[in-house]
N, C-alpha and C positions, 0 to 999 in steps of 0.2 A: 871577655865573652867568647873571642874566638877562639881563645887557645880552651875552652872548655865542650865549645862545642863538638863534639865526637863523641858519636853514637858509641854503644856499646857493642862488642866484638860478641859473637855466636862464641859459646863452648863447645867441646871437640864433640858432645852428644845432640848438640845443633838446637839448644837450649840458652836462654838468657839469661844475666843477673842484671836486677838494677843497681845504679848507681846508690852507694847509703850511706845518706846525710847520717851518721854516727858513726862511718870509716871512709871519711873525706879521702882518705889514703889507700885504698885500696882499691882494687881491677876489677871493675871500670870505676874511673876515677867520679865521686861527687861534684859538681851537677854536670850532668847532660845538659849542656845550655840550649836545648832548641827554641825553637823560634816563641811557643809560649811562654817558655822559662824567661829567655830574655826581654819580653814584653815587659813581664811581670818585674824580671830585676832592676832595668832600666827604670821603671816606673817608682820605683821604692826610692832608690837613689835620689831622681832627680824631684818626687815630690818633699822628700825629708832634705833636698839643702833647700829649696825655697823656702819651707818653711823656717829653716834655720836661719837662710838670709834676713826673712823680715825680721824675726824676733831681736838678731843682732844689729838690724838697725836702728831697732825701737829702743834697743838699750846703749846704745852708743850715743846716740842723742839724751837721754837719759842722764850719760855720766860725764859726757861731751869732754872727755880728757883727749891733748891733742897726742900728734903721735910726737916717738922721741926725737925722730931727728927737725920738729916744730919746736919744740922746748930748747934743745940744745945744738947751738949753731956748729956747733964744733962735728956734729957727727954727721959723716959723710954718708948722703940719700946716694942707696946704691939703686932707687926704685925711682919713676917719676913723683912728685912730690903730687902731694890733697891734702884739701881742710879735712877731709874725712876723721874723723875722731876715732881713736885706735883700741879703747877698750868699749866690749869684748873683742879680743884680734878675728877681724873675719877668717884670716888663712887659719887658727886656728881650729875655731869652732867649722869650717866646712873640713879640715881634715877629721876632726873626729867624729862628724856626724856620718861621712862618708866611707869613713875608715871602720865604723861599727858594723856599716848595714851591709859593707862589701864582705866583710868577715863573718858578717850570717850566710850569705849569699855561694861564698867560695869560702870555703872553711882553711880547703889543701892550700890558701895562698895567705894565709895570714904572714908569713913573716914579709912578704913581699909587699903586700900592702899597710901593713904598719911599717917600715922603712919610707914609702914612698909619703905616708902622711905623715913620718918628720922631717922628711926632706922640703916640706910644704910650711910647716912652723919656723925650720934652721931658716928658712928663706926670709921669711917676715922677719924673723929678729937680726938677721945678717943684714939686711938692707935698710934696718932704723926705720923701719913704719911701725914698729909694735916692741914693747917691751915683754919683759920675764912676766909679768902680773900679766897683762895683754895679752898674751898666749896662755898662761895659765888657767885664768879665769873662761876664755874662748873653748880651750879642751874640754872643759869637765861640762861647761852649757851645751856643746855640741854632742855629746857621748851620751847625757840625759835627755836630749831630745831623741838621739837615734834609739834609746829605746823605746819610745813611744811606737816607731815604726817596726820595731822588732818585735815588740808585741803583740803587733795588728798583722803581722806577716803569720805569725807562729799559729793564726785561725783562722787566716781567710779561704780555707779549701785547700789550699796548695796539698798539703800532707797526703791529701785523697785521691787525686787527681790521674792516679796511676790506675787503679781501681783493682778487679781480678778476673782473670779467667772465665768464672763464671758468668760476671756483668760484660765481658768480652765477646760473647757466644750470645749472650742478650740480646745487642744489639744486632749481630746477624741473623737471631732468629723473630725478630721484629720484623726488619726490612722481607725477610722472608714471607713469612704472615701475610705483607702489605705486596705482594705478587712480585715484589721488586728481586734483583740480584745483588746479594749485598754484597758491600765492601771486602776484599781481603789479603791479606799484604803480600807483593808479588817479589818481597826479598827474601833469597834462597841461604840457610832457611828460612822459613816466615819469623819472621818480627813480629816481637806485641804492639798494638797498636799505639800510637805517641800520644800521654795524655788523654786518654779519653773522657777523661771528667775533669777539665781545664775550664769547660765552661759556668762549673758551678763553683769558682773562685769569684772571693770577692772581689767586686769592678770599685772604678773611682765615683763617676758621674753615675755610674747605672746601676741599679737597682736589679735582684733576680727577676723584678716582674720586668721592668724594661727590656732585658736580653729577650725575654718570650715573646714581649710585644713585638719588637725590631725584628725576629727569626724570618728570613724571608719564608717566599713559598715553597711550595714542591717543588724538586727540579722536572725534568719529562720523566717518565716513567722509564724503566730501562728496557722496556717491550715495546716501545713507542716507534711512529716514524719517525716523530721527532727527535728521540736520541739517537736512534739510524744514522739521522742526517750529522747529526752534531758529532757520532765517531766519524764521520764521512769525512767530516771538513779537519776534525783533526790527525786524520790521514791524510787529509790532501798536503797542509802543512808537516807533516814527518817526513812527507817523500820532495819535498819543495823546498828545504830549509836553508835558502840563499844566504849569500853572508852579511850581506844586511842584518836580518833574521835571527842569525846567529849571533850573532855582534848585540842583540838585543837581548837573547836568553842570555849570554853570558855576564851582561851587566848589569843584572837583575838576578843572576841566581841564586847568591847568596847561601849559597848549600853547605854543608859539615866544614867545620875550620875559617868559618867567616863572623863577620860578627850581627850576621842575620838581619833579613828584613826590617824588624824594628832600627838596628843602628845604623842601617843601609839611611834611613831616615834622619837619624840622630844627625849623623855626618854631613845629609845636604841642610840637616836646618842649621847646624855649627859654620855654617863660611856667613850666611843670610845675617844670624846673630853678632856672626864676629865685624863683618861691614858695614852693622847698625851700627855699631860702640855702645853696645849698649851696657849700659851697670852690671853692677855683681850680680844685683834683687834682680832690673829687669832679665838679665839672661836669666838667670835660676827661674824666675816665673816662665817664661817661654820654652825652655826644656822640661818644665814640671808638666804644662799645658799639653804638649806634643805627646808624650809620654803617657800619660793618662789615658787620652783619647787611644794610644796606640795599644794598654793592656786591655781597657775594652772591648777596641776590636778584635783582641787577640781569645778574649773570653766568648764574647757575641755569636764570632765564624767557628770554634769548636763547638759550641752548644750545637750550631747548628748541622755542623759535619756527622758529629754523632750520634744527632735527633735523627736526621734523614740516612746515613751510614754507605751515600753513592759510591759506585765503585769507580775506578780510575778508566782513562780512556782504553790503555794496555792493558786492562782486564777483558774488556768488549771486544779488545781488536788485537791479535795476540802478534798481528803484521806488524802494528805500527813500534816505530822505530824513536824513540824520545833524543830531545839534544841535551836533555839535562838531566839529572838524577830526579828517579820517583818519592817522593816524601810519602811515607808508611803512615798515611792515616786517607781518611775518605774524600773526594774530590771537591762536593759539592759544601760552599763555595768554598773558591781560591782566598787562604791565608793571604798571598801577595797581595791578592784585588780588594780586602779586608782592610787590612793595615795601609796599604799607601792612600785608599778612599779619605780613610780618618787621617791619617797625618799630612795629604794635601789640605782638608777641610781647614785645620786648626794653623797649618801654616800659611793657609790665603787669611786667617782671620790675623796673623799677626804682621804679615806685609804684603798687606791688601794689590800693591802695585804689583806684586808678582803673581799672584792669585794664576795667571794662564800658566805658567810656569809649572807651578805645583801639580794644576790638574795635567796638565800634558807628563807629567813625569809619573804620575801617578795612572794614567791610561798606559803609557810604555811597559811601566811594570805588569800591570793587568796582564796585557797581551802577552807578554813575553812567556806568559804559563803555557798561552794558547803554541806559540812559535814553537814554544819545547814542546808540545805532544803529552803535557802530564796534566791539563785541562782542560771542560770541554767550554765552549763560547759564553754556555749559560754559567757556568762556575766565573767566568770573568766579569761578566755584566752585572751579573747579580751580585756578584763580591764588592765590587766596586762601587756603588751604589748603597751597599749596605755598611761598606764604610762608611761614606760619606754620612748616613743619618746619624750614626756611632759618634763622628768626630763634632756632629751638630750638638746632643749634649753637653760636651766641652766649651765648645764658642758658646753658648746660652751662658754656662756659668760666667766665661771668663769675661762676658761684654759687662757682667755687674758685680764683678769684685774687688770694684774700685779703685783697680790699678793704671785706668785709664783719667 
């Protein structure tokens, strides 16, 4: 994800191409992994192995064959030993359900990621938990499940989500219309806007009408005293940014060449997961859960960036001075304050005893928009907040899907 995230380079006529899924290979390179993109891909991956995990486990009890190095005492367990039953081999069927969708996903990197998911089967049959049938059988179930995902990707909006020119100039002549100052990109030269119809992708838990229901309100008007006050205060932090402050925006900024807000996530809930010990199934269900909650939010906050189209603080205030890069789409609400609302929600629902933990890391992020000067207060509260209800559809499902 990191190594794909990077924007596309202006042409010497100060003009863009995008990136195109049908010349994975070509300048600029297919995908632009930003932070929706990644929402979205994380979310595919990690709901296509749960599901893969369970059906392998329903079938492995099913055929309850044990593994080989249980059958034959001679062969030496290069792995800790389990009753666990070895066909379908789990390592295989998660390399090829993973290894499918990551191959939809990043095309330019197929051979890197077909290597890496045989180096995931060589593993299982090197260490005598799985036989040649064992993996066999586990490839071909995990390759036909990942197209099930591969087919729900190839229509759930994504394709569109770029839009054109014309629907580009819509939206600021909307917010116009609405006496407002619209949004518009202050990278020299102007950038298209990122995603502008990201929110009409299909979500997990939420439905088109849900996103509408969830959309928060207005932000202040941009004539307002009230957004007066709110460039004021994020002036007062551009010109005040201690290093406390700074030490905040940097560990949350998560900008070009990182592996973005969503895996900013991924990565605090993987240590939680990993000092659970928790199973194959339960890990995959709890990155599936996170994940989900985290592309809806990531759906939710562009509907609603592009419904309202607010412009950035350093559009209002041409003084103020940001600690981090400006993100080329509309202010109102903060992506950050989105996404960690919902992925604290769904990670206080899976280790409840951490629950302060989560929301205090998820208020850090919040803020750290405001510290950098690229948000105004109401983009954070409201963001953060409109996670939070985002990520409560996920807990709802997941308290009755019987995995408790």
């Amino acid at each position: 994800m990191a190594r794909y995230n990077l924007p596309p380079a202006p042409r010497d006529d100060g003009s863009y191409i995008f990136p195109d899924a049908e010349n994975p290979f070509a300048d600029p390179a297919f995908p632009f992994a930003n932070p929706p993109y990644a929402a979205r891909a994380y979310s595919y991956v990690a709901v296509a192995q749960y599901e893969a995990m369970k059906a392998t486990w329903y079938y492995k009890y099913q055929f309850n064959r044990p593994a080989p190095y249980t059958v034959d005492n001679t062969i030496q367990a290069l792995v800790p030993k389990t009753d666990l039953p070895a066909y379908p081999s789990e390592d295989a069927v998660m390399s090829g359900v993973t290894a499918e969708i990551l191959k939809a996903l990043f095309p330019a990197a197929v051979e890197e990621i077909t290597r890496k998911a045989g180096d995931q089967r060589n593993a299982a049959l090197w260490s005598g938990k799985a036989s040649t049938s064992d993996i066999a059988a586990g490839l071909a179930f995990g390759k036909s499940l990942a197209a099930l995902f591969t087919a729900r990707a190839a229509s759930d909006g994504m394709k569109n989500a770029i839009g054109t020119k014309v629907q580009w100039d819509a939206f600021a002549d909307s917010a116009t219309k609405h006496g407002q100052i619209p949004w518009r990109s202050l990278d020299v030269p102007a950038r298209p806007p990122m995603l502008p119809f990201f929110g009409n992708v299909k979500g997990w838990m939420m439905t088109p009408a849900n996103i509408v229901a969830e959309r928060p309100a207005a932000p202040p008007s941009t004539s307002s005293t009230e957004m007066a006050d709110e460039v004021k205060e994020v002036k007062y932090y551009a010109d005040h940014l201690t290093r406390e402050r700074l030490a905040i925006v940097h560990k949350w900024a998560d900008g070009a060449g990182t592996y973005t807000p969503p895996g900013h996530w991924n990565d605090i809930a993987e240590e939680f997961i990993r000092d659970a010990h928790f199973s194959e199934v339960r890990a995959a269900r709890a990155f599936a859960m996170l994940n989900m909650a985290i592309h809806d939010a990531g759906v939710g906050c562009w509907e609603t960036k592009y419904y309202y189209f607010n412009p950035r603080p350093t559009q209002l205030d041409a003084g103020i001075r940001t600690g981090t890069g400006i993100p080329n789409f509309p202010a109102y609400t903060s992506g950050h304050s989105t996404f960690s609302g919902a992925a604290a929600t769904v990670l206080s629902y899976l280790f409840p005893d951490q629950a302060t933990y989560f929301n205090e890391q998820a208020s850090e992020a919040s803020v750290s928009r405001l510290y950098g000067a690229i948000h105004y207060r109401s983009d954070i509260e409201v963001g953060l907040d409109h996670g939070k209800r985002i990520g409560g559809y996920t807990v709802s499902f997941a308290t009755a899907d019987g995995a408790n």
